[in-house]
N, C-alpha and C positions, 0 to 999 in steps of 0.2 A: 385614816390617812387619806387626803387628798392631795390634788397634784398643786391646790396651792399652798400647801402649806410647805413645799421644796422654794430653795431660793430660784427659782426659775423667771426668767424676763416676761415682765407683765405682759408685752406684744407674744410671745408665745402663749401665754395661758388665755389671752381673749382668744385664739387658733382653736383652743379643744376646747373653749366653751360654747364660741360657735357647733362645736360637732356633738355635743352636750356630751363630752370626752371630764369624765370628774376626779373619776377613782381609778391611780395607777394599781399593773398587774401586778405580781410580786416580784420578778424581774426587774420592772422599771423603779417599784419601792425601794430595792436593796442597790440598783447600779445608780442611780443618779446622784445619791447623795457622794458616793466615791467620784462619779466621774466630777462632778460639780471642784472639787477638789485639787485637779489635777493628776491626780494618783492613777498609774496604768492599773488596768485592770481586765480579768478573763471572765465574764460570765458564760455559765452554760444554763440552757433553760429549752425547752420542749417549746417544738417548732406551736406558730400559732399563739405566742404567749406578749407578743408587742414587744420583740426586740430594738426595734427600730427608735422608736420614742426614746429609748432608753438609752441610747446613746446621741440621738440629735438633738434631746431638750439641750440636757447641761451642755453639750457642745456649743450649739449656737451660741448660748446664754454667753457663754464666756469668750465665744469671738465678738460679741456684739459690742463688747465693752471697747474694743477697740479696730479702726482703720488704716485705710491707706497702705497694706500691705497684702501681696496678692496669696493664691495659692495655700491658704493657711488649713485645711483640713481635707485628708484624701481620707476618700470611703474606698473600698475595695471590696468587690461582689464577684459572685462566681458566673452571672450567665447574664444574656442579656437582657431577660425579663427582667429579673431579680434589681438589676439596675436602674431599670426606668422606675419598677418600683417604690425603691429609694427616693429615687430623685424627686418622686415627686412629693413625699412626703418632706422630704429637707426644704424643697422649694417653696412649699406653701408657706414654712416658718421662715426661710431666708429673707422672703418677701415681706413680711412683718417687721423683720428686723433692717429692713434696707440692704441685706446682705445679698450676694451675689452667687447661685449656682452654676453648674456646667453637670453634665450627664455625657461619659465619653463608652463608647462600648463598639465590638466589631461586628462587623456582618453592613456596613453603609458605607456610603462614599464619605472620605477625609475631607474634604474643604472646607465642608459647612463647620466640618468641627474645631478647624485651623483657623478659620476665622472666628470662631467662639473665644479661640484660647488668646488670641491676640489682640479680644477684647478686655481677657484677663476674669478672675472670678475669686471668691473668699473661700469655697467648698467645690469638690470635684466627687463625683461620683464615677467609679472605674471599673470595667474590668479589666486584669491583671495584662494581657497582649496587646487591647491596642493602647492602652497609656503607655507599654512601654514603645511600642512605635510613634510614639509622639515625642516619646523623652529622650529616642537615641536622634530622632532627626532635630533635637537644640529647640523645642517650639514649647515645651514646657518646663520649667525648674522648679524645684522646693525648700529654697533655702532658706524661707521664711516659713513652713509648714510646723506648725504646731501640735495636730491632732491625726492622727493616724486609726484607721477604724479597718479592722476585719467584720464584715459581716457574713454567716457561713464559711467560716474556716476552716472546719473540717471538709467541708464539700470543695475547698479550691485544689483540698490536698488530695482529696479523693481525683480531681478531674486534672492532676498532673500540672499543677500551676505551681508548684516549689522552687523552679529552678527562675520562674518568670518575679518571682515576690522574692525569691534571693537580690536578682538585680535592681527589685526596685527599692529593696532596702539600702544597698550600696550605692545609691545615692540621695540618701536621705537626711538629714540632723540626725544625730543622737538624742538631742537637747529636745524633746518631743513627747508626749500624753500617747501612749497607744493602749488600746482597748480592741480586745478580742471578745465577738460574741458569737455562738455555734451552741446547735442543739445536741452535737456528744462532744465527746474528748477524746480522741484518740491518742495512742501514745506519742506519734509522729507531732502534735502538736503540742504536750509538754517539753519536746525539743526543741523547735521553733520558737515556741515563750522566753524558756532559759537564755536562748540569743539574742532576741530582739524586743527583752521586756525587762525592765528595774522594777524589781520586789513588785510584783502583782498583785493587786487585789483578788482575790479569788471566791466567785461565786457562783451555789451551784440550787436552783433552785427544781425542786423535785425530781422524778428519775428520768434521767434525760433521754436513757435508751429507752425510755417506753413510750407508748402513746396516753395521751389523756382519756382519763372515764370514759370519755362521755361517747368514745368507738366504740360502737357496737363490731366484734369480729366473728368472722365466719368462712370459713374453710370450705369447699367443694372442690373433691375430687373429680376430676374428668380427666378421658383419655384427651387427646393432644387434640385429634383431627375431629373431638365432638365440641371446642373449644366456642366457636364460633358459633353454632344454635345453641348451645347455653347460653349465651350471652344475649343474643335475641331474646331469650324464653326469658331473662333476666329483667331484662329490658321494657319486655312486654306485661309481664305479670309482677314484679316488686311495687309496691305501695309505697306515697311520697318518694316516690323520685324523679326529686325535680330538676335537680341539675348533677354531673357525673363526670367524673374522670377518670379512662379506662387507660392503663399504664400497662406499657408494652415494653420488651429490652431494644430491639433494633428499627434503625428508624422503614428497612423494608415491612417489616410486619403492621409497624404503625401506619403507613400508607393503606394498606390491603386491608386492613382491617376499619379502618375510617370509611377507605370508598365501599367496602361490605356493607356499613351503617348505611351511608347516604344512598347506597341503592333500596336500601330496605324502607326509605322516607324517613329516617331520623336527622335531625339539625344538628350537625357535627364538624366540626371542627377541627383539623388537624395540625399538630405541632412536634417537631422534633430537628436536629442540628442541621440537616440539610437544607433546610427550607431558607427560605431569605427574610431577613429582619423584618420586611413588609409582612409579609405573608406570616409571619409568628405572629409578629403585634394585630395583626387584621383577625387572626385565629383568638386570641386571649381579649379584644375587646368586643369580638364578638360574643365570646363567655360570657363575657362580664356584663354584657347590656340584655344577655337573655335571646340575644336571636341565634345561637345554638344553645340546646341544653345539654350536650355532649361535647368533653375536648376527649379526643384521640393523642397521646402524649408518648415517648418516651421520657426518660428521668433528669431531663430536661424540663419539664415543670414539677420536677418532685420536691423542690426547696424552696421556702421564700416566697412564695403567691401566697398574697393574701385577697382569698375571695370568699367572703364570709358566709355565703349561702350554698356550699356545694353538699349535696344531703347523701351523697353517695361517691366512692370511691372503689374501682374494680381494678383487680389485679390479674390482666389476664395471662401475663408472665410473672411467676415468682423473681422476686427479686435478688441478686446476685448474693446480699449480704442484707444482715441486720438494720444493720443504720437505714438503706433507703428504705424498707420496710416501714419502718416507724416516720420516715420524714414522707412519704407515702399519703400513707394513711391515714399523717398527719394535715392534708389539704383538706380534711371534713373535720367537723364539732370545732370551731374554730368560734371563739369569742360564747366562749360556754352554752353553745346548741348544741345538740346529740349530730351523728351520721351514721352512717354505715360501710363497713370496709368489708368487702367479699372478695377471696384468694382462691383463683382458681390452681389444682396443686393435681400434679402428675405423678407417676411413680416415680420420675426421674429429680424429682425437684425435693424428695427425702430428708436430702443432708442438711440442705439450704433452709425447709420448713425447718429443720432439728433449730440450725443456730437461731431462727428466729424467735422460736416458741422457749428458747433458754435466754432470748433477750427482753424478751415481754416477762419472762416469769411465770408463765402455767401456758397449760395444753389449750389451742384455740379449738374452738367448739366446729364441728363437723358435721357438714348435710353431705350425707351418702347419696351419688348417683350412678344406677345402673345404665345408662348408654340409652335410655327413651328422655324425652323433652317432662320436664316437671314444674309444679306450680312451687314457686321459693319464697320461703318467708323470713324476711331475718329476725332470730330473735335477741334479745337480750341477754349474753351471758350468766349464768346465774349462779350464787355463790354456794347454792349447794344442788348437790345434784338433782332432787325433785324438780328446782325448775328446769334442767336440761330436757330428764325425762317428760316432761307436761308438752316442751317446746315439740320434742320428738314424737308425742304421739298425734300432738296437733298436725305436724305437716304430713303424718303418715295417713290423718282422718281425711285431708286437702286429697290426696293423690286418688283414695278408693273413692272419694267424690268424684273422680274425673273418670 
């Protein structure tokens, strides 16, 4: 199967031939044919798998066929990366197609955006707050909207946006194509479907609550206050690692811990909800061109980036619950590379490692540290225990070398 063999709009497929884009993922295999259709639909599919494609091909395709009608497809995203993301991905195809984008998200000044909208657009990419302050001050309507897109749906539910997507459903058509795509399912959003969805298509491609193979995971124990020289000692002695995202819970710790890095001479970058739109996107295209090799993050970049060369992923707070563990962890081995995800884990963090290592499905493999600085190697978990034991006597051979 290739992507030309979908009825997809010629102008979109010279797009991914340019990017020598041939062979869709299984996600994009199984949802386009449905979306192409009309037919609502839920896919669920493990972050990192080309959600995106899979709902803006047959989207566009099918706006393209016709004009002269505004506002006909809203995207709905959880954060403001996540959005320009999007957008830029829709834009590239809208442009081919002569169609028209718009990217509306908070954390900027209104005007430029008020004057976007009252230039009018075929596709809007949103997050759920400020489209709705645009919608209650009379500057945008939908009453010619066709296609309705959740992307990250369980992350909007997670981050308290139900009552903001209630409202914006209440002013919406019935008479509309809406598709939900998200890398789990929580029950909270089998309710939401039943409401706001006619007979769904339902697709679920691999396990959603896990991560893909190609994570290497690894557990180290450390006390709380020895948090930060592991992490140097990590830093400085891990092989291939080229680029990293070290994931924190609050965004005070993510500061303190970033300017730690950058006094220690590392190129780092830091990112988390207080910070101003500027200063996030200055931090993430900084990533991405390689002039930091390190983002400093809370879970605020844990969904949705796509940055296909991140070789390493550190966990220097457990995370609160399963899901962001996996969406996590899931910013490395992206577009079938290997990475590595290293979880620093406390006595305190017990419960939390429990739900996780029952959402993954087996025990994550563990480098014991007694409270001195040590050389870390990650290895490969292995399916049966001799390779554990080989991995184990290797780094215990590293240590009496030092």
């Amino acid at each position: 199967m290739i992507f030309d063999d979908f009825e997809i709009d010629p102008r979109c497929l010279s797009v991914l031939h340019a990017k020598n884009i041939t062979t869709p993922t299984p996600v994009q295999e199984a949802a386009i044919p449905v979306a192409l259709t009309g037919r609502d639909l839920v896919a669920t599919a493990q972050t990192g798998t080309g959600k995106t494609l899979a709902f803006a091909l047959p989207s566009l395709t099918r706006l393209a066929q016709e004009r002269q009608i505004r506002n006909r497809m809203l995207i709905l995203v959880p954060t403001r990366e996540l959005c320009v993301q999007v957008a830029e991905v829709v834009d590239e195809l809208c442009k081919a197609l002569k169609l028209r984008s718009l990217v509306i998200y908070g954390g900027v000044g209104m005007n430029r955006q008020i004057d976007e909208l009252k230039r009018g657009c075929d596709v809007l990419v949103a997050t759920p707050g400020r489209l709705l302050d645009h919608m209650s001050s009379g500057r945008i309507n939908f009453k010619d909207l066709e296609v309705l897109v959740f992307d990250e749906a369980d992350r909007m539910l997670d981050m308290g946006f139900l009552p903001d997507i209630k409202r914006i459903l209440a002013k919406l058509p019935r008479d509309r194509q809406t598709m939900m795509f998200s890398a789990t399912f929580a029950p909270e959003l089998q309710t939401l479907t039943f409401n706001m969805m006619r007979d769904p298509e339902r697709i679920t491609i691999g396990p959603v609550s896990k991560p893909v193979d190609q994570v290497r995971q690894l557990l180290i124990p450390v006390r709380q206050e020895e948090k930060s020289r592991m992490l140097l000692e990590i830093l400085k002695e891990e092989e291939n690692l080229d680029s990293a995202i070290i994931f924190l819970r609050t965004k005070m710790r993510t500061d303190r811990v970033g300017k730690m890095l950058k006094k220690a001479g590392y190129k780092a970058g830091i990112i988390h909800g207080d910070l101003s739109q500027a200063l996030r996107q200055r931090a993430l295209e900084g990533f991405r061109s390689g002039r930091y090799n390190i983002l400093v993050a809370t879970d605020v970049a844990a969904r949705g980036l796509d940055i296909d060369d991140i070789t390493h992923v550190i966990n220097y707070d457990v995370p609160e619950n399963p899901d962001d563990y996996v969406h996590r962890i899931g910013r490395t081995a992206r577009a079938q590379r290997e990475g590595d995800a290293i979880t620093f884990i406390c006595p305190t963090d017990m419960s939390a490692l429990g739900n996780i290592e029952k959402a993954v499905g087996r025990n994550l493999p563990r480098k014991e540290y007694d409270g001195a600085p040590t050389v870390l190697s990650i290895w490969k978990p292995a399916s049966a225990r001799s390779g554990t034991r080989k991995a184990a006597r290797r780094t215990r051979g590293m240590l009496r070398r030092r």
